[in-house]
C-alpha positions in Angstrom: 0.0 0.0 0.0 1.5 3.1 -0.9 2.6 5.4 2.0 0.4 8.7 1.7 -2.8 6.2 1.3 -1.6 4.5 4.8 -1.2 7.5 5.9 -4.7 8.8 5.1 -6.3 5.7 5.6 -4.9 6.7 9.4 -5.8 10.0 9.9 -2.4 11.4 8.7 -0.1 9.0 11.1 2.3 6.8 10.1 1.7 2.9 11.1 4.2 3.3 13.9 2.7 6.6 15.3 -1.3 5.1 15.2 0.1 2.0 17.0 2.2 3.8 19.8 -0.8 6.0 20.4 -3.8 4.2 19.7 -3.7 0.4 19.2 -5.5 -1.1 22.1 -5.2 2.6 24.4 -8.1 5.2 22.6 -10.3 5.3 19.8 -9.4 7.6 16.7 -11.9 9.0 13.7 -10.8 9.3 10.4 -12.9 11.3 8.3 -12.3 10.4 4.8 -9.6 7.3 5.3 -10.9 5.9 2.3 -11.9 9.1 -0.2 -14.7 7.8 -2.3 -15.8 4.4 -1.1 -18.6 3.3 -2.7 -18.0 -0.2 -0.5 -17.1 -3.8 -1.5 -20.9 -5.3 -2.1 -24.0 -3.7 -3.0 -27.3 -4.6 -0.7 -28.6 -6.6 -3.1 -25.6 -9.0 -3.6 -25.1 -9.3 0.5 -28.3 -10.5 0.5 -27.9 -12.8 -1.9 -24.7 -14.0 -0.3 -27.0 -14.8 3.0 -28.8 -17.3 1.2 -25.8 -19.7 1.1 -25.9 -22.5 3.4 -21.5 -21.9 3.4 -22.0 -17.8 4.6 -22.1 -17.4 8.0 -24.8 -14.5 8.2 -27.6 -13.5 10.7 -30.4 -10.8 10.7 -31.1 -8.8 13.8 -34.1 -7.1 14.0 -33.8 -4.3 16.6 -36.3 -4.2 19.8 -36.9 -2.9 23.6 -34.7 -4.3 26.1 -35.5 -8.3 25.6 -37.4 -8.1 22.7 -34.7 -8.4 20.2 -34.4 -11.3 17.6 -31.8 -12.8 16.2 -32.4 -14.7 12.8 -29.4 -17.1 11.7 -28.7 -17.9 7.9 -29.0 -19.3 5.4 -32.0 -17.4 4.3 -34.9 -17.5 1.3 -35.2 -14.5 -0.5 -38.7 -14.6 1.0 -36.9 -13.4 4.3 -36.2 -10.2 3.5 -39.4 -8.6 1.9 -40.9 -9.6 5.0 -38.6 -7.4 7.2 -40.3 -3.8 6.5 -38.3 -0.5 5.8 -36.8 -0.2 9.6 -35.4 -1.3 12.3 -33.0 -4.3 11.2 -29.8 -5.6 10.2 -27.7 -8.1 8.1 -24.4 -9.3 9.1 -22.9 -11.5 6.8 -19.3 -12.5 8.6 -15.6 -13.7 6.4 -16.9 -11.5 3.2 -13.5 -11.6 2.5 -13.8 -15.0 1.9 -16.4 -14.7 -1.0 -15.7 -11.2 -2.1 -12.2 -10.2 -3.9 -12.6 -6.6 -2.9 -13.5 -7.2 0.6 -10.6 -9.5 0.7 -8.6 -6.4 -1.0 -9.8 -4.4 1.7 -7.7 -6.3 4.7 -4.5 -5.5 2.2 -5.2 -1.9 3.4 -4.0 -3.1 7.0 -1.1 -5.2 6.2 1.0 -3.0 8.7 -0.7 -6.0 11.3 0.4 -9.1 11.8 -1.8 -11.6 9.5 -1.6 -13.8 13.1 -4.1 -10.9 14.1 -6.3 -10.5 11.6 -9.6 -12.0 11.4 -12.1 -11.1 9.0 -14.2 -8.2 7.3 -17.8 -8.1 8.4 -20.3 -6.8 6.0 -23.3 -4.9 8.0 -26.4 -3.9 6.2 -29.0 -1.9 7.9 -32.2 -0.5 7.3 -32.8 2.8 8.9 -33.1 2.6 12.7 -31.3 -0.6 12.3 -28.3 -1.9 14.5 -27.2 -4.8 17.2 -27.5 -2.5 20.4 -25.3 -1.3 22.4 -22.3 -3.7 23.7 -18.0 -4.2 23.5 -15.9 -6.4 21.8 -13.4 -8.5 23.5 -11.1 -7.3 19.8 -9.9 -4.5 18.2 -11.9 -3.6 15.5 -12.1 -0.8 12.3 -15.6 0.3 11.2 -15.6 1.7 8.0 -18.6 3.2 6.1 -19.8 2.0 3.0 -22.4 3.9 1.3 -25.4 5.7 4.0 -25.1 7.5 6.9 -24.3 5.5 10.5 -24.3 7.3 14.2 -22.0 5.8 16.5 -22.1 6.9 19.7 -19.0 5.4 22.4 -18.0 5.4 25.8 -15.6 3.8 28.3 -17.9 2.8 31.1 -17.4 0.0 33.6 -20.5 -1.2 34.1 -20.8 -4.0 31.8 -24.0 -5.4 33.1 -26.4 -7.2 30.2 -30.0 -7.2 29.7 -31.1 -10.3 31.3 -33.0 -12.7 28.6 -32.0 -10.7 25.6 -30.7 -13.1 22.8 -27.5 -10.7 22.3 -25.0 -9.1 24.6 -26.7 -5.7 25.1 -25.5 -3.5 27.8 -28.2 -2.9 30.3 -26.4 1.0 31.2 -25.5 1.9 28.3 -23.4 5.8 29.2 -21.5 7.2 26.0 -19.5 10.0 26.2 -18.7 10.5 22.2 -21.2 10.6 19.4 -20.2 11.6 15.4 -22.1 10.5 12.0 -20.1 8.4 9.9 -20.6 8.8 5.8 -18.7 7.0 3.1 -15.6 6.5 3.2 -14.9 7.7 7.2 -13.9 5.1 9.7 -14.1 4.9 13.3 -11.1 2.4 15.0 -12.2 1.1 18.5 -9.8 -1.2 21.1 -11.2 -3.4 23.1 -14.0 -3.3 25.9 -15.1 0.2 24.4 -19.2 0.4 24.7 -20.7 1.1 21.2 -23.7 1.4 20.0 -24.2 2.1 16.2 -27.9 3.1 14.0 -28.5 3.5 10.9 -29.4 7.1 10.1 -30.2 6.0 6.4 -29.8 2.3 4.5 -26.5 2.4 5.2 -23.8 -0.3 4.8 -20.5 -0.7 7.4 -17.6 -2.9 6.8 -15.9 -4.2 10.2 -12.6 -5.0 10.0 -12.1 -7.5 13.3 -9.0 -8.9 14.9 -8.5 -12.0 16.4 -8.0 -11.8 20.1 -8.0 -15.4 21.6 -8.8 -15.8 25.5 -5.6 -17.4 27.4 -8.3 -20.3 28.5 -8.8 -21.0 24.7 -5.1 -21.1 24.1 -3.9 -23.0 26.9 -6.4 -25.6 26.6 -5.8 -26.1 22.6 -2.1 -26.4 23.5 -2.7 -28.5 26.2 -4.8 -31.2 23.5 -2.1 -30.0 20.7 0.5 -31.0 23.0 -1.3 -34.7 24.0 -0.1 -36.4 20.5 3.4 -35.1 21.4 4.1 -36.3 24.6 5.6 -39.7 25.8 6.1 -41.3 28.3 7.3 -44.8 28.9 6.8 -47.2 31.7 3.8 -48.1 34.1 3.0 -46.9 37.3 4.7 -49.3 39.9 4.6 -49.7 44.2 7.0 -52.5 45.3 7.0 -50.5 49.0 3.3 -50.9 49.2 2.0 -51.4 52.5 -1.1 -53.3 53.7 -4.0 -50.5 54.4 -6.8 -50.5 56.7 -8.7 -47.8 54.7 -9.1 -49.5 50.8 -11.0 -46.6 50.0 -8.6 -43.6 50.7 -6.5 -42.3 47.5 -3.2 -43.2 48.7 -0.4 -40.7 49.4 2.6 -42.2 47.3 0.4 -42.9 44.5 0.0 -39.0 44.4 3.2 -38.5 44.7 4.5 -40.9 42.1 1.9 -39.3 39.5 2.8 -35.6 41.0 6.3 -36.7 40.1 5.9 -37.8 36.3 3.6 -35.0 35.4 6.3 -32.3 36.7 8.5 -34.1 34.4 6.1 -33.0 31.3 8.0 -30.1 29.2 7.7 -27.9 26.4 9.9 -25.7 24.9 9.7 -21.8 22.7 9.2 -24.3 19.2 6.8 -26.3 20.2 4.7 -23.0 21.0 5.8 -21.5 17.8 4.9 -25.0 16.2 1.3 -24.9 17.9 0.7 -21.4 17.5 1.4 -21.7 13.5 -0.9 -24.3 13.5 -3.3 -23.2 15.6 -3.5 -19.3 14.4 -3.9 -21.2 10.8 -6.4 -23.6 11.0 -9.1 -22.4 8.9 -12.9 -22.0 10.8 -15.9 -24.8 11.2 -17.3 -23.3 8.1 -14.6 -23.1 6.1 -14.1 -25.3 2.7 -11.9 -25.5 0.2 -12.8 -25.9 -3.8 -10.0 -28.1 -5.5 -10.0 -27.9 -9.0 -12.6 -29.7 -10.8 -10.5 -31.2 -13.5 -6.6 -30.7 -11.6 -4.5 -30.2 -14.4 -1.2 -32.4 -14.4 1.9 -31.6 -12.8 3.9 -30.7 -15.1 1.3 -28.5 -17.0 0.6 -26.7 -13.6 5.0 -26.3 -12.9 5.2 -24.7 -16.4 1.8 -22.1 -16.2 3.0 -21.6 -12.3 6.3 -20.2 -13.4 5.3 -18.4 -16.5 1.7 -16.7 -14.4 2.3 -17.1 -10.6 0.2 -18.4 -7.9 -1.7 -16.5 -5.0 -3.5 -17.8 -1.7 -7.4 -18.7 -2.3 -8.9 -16.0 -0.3 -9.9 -18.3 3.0 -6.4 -19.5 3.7 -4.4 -18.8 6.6 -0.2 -18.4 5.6 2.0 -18.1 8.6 5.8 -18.6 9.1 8.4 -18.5 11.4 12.2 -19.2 10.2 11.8 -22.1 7.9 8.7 -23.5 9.3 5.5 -22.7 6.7 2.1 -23.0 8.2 -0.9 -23.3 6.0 -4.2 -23.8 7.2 -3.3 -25.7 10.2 -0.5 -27.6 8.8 2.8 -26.9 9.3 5.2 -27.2 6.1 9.2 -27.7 7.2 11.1 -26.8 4.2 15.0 -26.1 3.1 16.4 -22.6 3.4 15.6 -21.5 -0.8 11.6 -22.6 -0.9 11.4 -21.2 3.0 12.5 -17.6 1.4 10.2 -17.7 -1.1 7.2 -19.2 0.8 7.6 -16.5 3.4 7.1 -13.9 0.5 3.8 -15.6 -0.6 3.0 -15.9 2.7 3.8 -11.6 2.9 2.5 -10.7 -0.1 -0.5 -13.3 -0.6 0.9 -14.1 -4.1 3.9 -15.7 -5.8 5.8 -15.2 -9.6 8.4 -17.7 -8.9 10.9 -18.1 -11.7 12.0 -21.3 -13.7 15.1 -21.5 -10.7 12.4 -22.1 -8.1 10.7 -24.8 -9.7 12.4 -27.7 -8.3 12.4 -26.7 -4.7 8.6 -25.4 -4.5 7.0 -27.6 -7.1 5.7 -30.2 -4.2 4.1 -28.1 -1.6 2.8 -26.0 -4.1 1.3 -28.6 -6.9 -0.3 -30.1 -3.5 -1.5 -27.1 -2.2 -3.1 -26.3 -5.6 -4.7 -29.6 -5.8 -6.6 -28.9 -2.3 -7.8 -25.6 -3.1 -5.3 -23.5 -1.4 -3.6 -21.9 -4.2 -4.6 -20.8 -7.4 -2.8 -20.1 -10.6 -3.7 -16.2 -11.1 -5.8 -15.0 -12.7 -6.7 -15.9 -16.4 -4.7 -18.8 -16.5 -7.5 -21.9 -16.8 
């Protein structure tokens, strides 16, 4: 992305200066980050999309208090004319996944880590519309698409819900800041900032989400990651066993002895790099990959690789670290020449390799293109 449209995009900061003074600390408005956006979907194409049973979409429909609803995809086309003109909203979550210009859209904040990133979240509402007021456990950018969007904000500590509501709404909801977003401006949020947004007019927002994983989450998927790597021989022996009176009680040196083999259980840095690859990579429940229908051979795919290029399909994950590759949830150990170049598709999201690459990336990537994860580029068959 070129510099002055990172710069706009943040308000006139550099990458460095929006991180040191607002990543995760305070919000910041950018009116204008992107001049002219006319968004990445139309209404009637998001709509569309929700009637997929593989798009993860809901529709909330705006209430008092309890007497939200909360609608979950796929949908008939039916669904929508019965909605009326106000008062709800369509989420439809990974557009990136579906849409080339949403996934575009997340090249815009490339300064991140890809280990971050999550998705784009398409939001459609009808005037009045929105999900109520409530925080995100992420940081998250909210750009608008085409119509006119109210957020109002506030740092409050009372995060109290409405009891029986079928979302997270904040029972007190107290903001403190309140502007009118139109096309094109974007509001950044960190974490555990109340907001509330409504739809002044039909108006479409694009969320731009980052993953945030709770420690729980992590240490117990490490913990099951880590079960298919740990062994340890022998059986659990007593040949100073005692006669007992009490049969029943759990007996103190069979504590001990168990105590005693499951402090011996370690881990070191690379086997949490190794996980974290893995784990950070592993594409969602409701993710699938399309191979090719008719997978053409490997020599054909070799030559039109290194005359075209490749690039990631749009749901993979591509991590590395050194010369380890990860690719949705698989890790990839590799020599020194295919490592460099991986890591650059992995950067960039695409590849033109030259004939000198072809015999040390031909494997992973005439696999990977047979399962979907990589394409030749465009207009190549």
């Amino acid at each position: 992305m070129p510099r002055d449209s990172s710069r706009r995009l943040l308000g006139g900061a550099t990458p460095a200066q929006f991180l040191a003074r607002h990543w995760q600390k305070r919000p910041l408005l950018v009116r204008g980050a992107v001049p002219g956006f006319a968004g990445a979907i139309d209404a009637h194409e998001l709509m569309r999309l929700a009637c997929d049973e593989h798009v993860e979409s809901r529709i909330v429909v705006r209430g008092r208090r309890r007497n939200w609803q909360v609608l979950h995809g796929p949908f008939r086309p039916s669904a929508f004319r019965s909605l009326g003109e106000r008062g709800w909203t369509l989420l439809v979550q990974d557009l990136n996944h579906h849409v080339q210009a949403a996934h575009d859209l997340l090249r815009a904040f490339r300064f991140l880590p890809n280990a971050r990133l999550d998705d784009v979240m398409a939001s459609y509402a009808a005037p009045g519309g929105g999900v109520g007021p409530h925080v995100d456990s992420y940081d998250v950018f909210l750009l608008q698409g085409p119509g006119i969007r109210r957020w109002r904000i506030g740092r409050q500590r009372d995060l109290g819900l409405v009891q029986g509501a079928p979302l997270k709404l904040l029972r007190r909801f107290a903001p403190t800041q309140e502007w009118r977003l139109g096309p094109g401006d974007m509001l950044y949020l960190p974490p555990s900032y109340a907001h509330d947004g409504t739809a002044m007019t039909a108006c479409m927002t694009y969320s731009i989400g980052f993953r945030a994983p709770a420690w729980q989450e992590l240490t117990s998927q490490f913990l099951a990651w880590l079960q298919d790597r740990v062994k340890r021989e022998g059986l659990y022996t007593d040949p100073d066993l005692t006669p007992t009176h009490t049969p029943g009680r759990l007996g103190a040196g069979l504590i001990d002895r168990a105590a005693e083999q499951l402090a011996r259980i370690r881990w070191s840095r690379a086997d949490v790099s190794r996980f974290l690859g893995c784990y950070l990579t592993e594409p969602k429940p409701s993710v699938f990959f399309t191979p090719p229908a008719q997978a053409l051979g490997r020599s054909v795919f070799e030559r039109l690789a290194w005359r075209h290029g490749v690039a990631l399909d749009r749901k993979s994950r591509m991590l590395y670290n050194g010369r380890e590759i990860f690719l949705n949830g698989e890790l990839e150990p590799l020599d020194g020449t295919a490592a460099k170049h991986l890591r650059a598709l992995a950067d960039a999201g695409s590849l033109r390799p030259g004939p000198d690459l072809r015999v040390s990336l031909s494997e992973p990537l005439y696999a990977w293109y047979r399962a979907g994860f990589i394409h030749l580029v465009t207009g190549v068959p």
